[in-house]
Each structure stands twice: as C-alpha cells, then as structure tokens.
N, C-alpha and C positions, 0 to 999 in steps of 0.2 A: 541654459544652453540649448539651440535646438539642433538638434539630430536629422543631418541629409537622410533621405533613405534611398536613395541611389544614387551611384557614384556618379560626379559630374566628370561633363566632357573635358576631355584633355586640350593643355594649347594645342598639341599636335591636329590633334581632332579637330576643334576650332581651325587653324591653319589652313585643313585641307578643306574640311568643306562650307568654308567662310568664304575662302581667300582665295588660294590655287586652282580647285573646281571651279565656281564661276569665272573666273578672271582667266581659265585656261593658260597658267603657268608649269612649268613642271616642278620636281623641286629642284634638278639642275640649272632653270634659270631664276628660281628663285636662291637657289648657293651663290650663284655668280653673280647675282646683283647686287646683294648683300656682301662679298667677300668673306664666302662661308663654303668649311669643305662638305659637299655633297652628302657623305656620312652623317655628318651633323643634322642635317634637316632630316634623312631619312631617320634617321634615330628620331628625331622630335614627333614626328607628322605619324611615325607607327608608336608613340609612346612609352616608348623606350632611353627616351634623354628627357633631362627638365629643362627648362627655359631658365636661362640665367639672366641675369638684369642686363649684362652685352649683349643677349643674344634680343632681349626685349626692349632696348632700345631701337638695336636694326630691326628687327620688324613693324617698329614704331613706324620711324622715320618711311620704311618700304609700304607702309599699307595707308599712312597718314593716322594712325595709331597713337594710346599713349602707349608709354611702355609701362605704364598701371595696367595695361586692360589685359598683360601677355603676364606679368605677374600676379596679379590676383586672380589667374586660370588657375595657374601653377599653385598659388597658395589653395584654393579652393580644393584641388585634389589630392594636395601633401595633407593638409586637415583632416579630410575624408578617410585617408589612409591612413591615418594616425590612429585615427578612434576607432578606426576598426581594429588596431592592433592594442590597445589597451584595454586590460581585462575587467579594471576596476579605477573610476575616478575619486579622488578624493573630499570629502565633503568640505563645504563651505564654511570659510571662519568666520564669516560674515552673519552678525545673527537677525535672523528675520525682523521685519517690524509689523506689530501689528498685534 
C-alpha cells in the first residue's frame, strides 16, 4: 500500500482553481447552469460537501469532463482521510512468496 503524505486537493479545490478562476465563472453561474442550488457549490468549492456521482456527472457534462475525474478527486481525499483516521491496519493473509 503506499502512503500519500499530503493531503490531496479537494474537487472543491480542483473546481475553483481548475475551472471557475480561469474560465472567470462564479459559483452562482456555475449553480445555475448546472440546476444546482448555490449552497451546494459553495459547500463543494470551500470543502465542506462531497461530490456525489449527480453532482459529478453535471460537472462532467458542464466542463466537457468525465465524471471519473470529479469522483476519484473525492475518492482520493476520502482515502486519505481514512488512513489518517485508523490507528492500526491489519496484516496480510496473503503469504509472501519467495
């Protein structure tokens, strides 16, 4: 298994300075294009919500995206946050060869 050692960027993060910064969108017109309430994006873009597979196909379809690439942001950082929160992993049933 190997070990991030620093936490990766959020879709949020991604989002904002992928997407909305250069392309000079706000998130109000990026909610309303999508048919997403305002709340929602701010929650995403400050890290505070997770990108759901609805929410990562509309940004698919809105940025010409997959919606792989808005999910495995999100799995990257649930991972991340995972391991950081487990004290102890359990060893392999798998036995070596060699």
């Amino acid at each position: 298994m190997v070990s991030m050692r620093r936490n990766p960027t959020t879709p949020g993060g991604i989002l904002r300075e992928e997407f909305l910064v250069p392309l000079g969108i706000t998130q109000k017109q990026l909610a309303d294009h999508i048919g997403s309430d305002f709340k929602v994006i701010n929650r995403t873009v400050n890290g505070k919500a997770q990108i759901t597979p609805k929410m990562a196909i509309k940004l698919g379809a809105a940025f010409s995206t997959s919606p792989d690439f808005w999910l495995n942001a999100q799995k990257a950082v649930d991972i991340f946050t995972a391991s950081r929160e487990m004290k102890r992993l359990p060893k392999s049933l798998l036995k070596k060869v060699g």
